[in-house]
C-alpha positions as CSV (number, residue, x, y, z in Angstrom):
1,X,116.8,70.5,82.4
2,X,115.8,69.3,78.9
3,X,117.4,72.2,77.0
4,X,121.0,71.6,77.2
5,X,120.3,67.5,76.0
6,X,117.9,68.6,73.2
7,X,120.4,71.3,71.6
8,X,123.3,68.6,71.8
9,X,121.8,67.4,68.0
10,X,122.2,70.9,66.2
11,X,125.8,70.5,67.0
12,X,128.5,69.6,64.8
13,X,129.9,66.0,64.6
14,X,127.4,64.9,67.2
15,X,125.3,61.5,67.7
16,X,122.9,60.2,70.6
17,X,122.0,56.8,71.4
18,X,117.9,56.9,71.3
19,X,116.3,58.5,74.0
20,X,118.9,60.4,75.6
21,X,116.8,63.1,75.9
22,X,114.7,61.1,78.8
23,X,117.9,60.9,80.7
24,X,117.7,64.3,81.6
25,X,114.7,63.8,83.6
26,X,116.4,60.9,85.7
27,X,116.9,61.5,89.2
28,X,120.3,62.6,90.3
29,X,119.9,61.6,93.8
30,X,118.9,57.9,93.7
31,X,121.8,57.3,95.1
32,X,125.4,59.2,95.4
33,X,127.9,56.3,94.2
34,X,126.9,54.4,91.0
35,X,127.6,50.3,91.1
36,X,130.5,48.7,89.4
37,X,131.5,45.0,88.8
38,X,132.7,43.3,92.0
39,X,135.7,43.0,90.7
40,X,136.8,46.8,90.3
41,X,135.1,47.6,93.7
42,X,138.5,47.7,95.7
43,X,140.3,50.2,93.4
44,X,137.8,52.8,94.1
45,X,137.6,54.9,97.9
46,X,133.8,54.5,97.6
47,X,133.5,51.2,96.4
48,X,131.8,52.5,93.4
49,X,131.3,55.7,91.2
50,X,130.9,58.6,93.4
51,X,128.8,61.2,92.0
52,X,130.7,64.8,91.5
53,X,133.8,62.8,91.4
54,X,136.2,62.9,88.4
55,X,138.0,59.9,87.7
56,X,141.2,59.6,85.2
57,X,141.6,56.3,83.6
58,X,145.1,55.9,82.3
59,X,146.2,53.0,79.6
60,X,143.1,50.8,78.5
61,X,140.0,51.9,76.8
62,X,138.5,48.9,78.0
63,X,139.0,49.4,81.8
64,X,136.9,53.0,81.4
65,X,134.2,50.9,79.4
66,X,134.0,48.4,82.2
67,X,133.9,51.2,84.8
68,X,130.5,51.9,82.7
69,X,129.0,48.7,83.1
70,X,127.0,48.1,85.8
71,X,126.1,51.3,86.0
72,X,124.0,51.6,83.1
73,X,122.9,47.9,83.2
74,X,121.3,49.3,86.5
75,X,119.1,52.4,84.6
76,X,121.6,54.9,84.3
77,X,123.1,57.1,81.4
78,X,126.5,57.3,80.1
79,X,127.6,59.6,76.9
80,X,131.3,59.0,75.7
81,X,132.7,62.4,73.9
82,X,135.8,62.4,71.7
83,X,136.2,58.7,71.3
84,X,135.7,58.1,67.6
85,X,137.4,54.5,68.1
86,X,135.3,53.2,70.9
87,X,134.0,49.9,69.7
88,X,130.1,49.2,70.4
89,X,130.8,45.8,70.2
90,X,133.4,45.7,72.9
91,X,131.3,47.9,75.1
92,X,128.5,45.7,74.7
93,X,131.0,42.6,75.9
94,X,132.3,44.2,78.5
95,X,128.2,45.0,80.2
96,X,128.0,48.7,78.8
97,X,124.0,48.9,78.2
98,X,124.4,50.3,74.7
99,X,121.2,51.6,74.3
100,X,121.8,54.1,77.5
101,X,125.5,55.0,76.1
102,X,125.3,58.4,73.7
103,X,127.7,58.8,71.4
104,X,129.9,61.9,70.5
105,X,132.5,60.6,68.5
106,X,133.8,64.3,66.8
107,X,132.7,67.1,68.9
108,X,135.9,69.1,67.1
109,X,135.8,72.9,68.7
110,X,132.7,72.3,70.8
111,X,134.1,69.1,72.9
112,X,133.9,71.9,76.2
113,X,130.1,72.9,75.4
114,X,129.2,69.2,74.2
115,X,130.8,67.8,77.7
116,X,129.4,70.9,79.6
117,X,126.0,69.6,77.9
118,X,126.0,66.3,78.6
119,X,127.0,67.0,82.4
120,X,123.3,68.5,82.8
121,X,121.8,65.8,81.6
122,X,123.2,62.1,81.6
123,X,124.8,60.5,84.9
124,X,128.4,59.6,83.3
125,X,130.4,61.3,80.6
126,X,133.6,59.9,79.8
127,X,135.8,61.9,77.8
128,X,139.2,61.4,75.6
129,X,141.6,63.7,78.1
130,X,143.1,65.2,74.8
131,X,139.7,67.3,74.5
132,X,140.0,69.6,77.1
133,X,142.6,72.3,77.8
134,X,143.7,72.3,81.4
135,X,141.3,74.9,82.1
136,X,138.6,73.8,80.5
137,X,139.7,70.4,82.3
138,X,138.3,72.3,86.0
139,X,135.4,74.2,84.5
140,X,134.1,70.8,83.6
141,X,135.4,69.0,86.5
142,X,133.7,71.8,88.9
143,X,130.2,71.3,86.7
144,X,129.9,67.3,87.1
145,X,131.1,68.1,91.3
146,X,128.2,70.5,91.2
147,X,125.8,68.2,89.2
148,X,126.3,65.1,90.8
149,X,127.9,63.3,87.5
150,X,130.2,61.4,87.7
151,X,133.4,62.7,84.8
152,X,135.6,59.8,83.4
153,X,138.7,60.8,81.5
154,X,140.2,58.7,79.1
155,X,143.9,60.4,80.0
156,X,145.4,62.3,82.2
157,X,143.0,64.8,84.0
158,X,144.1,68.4,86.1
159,X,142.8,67.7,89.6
160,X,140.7,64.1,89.0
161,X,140.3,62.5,92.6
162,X,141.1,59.0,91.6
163,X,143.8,57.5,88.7
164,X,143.7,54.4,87.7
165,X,146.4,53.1,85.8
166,X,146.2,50.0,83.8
167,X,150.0,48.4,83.3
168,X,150.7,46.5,80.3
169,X,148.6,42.9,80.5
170,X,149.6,39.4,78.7
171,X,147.1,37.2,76.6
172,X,146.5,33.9,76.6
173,X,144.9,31.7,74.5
174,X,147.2,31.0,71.1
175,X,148.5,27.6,72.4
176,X,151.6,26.0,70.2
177,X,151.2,29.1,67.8
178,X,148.0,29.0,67.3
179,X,144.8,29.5,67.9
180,X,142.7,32.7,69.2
181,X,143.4,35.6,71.8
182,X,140.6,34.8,75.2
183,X,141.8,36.6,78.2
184,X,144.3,39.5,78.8
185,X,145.7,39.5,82.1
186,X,146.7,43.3,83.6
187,X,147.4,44.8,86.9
188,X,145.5,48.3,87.4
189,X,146.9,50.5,90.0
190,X,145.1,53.3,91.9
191,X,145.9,56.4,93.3
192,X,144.4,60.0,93.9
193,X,143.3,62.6,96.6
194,X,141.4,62.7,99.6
195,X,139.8,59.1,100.9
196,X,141.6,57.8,97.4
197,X,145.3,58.5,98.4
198,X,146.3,54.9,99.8
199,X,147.3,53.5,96.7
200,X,144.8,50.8,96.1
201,X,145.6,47.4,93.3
202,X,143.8,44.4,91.8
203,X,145.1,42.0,89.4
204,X,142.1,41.5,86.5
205,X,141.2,39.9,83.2
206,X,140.3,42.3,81.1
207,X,138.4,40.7,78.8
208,X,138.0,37.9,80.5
209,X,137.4,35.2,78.7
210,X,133.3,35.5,78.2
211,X,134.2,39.1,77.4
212,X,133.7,40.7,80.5
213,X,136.4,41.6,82.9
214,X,136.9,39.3,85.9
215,X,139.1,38.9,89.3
216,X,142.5,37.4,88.1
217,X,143.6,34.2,89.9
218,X,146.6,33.9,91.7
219,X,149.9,33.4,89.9
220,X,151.5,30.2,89.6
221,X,154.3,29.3,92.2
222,X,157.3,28.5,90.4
223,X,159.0,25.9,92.2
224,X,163.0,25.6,91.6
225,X,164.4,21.9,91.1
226,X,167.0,20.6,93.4
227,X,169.6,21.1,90.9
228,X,168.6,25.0,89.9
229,X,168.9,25.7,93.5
230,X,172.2,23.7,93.6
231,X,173.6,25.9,90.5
């Protein structure tokens, strides 16, 4: 099972976190559905990430890196593969365990055989959707099913089981002009096949304003004075 890990390192463009070669030998079925923060629990059928599933992420960066959290601050292994961008920092404030994320930044012409790679041996991949050609897409969707990983596409994905779909959000924090950026609020919508086709929502802060994403509160109730109800 260590094979497919340990040859990721002759390849071009690629980088591990340290140690990722260990997370081949951790046990696939300690469980079938990976925790995530309370707050994203409702927009998933399982309640969680469920292992063989693929799930397309659609419109923030930061919602896929928050879907990462608590799993790997609970042991397991993530690899992210065609995401030069992704910010360490940001992962790190949103609960990603850093040191159990492996990087992949540029896998150019071998993003199918990195991915295929990484499926044999980590518990997560996510992967920028732009990688794969549609049928490439299913190969690799069929190899996490069969492995037990669970796939995370950054993007659009043929045949992923659950979208979620981040809408545009508004910040807060510049007050009078100025100031700095604390909390975005967004609504993320979710949809799919199977157990996942009753569409499924939950209004978040994402970051929140200690950096990790929490349950938004209610809107305000705009109340209309006497006179804008008389006009």
């Amino acid at each position: 099972m260590t094979a497919p890990v340990a040859t990721l390192a002759a390849l071009p463009g690629v980088s591990t976190a340290s140690g990722v070669a260990a997370a081949a030998e951790h046990a696939r079925l300690t469980g079938r559905v990976l925790p995530v923060r309370p707050e994203l629990r409702r927009l998933l059928p399982s309640a969680g990430l469920r292992r063989g599933s693929t799930i397309a992420v659609r419109g923030s960066a930061s919602l896929l890196l928050a879907l990462l959290a608590e799993a790997t601050a609970t042991g397991s292994w993530a690899a992210a593969v065609g995401m030069p961008d992704l910010g360490l920092v940001a992962a790190a404030e949103l609960g990603v365990e850093v040191s159990r994320l492996a990087l992949v930044p540029r896998p150019g012409a071998e993003f199918t055989a990195v991915t295929a790679a990484l499926l044999d041996g980590v518990d997560v991949v996510a992967v920028a959707a732009r990688g794969a050609a549609p049928q490439d897409a299913r190969r690799l969707s069929a190899r996490a099913r069969h492995r037990g990983v669970v796939l995370l596409s950054l993007g659009p994905w043929p045949g992923a089981e659950v979208e979620l779909r981040c809408e545009a959000g508004r910040w807060t924090g510049l007050e009078g002009g100025h100031g700095y950026l604390r909390e975005r609020r967004v609504r993320v919508q979710g949809a799919g096949r199977g157990a996942a086709t009753r569409p499924r929502r939950a209004d978040l802060l994402l970051p929140g304003s200690a950096g990790a994403p929490a349950a938004a509160p209610p809107e305000p109730v705009r109340e209309l004075s006497l006179a804008q109800e008389a006009g």
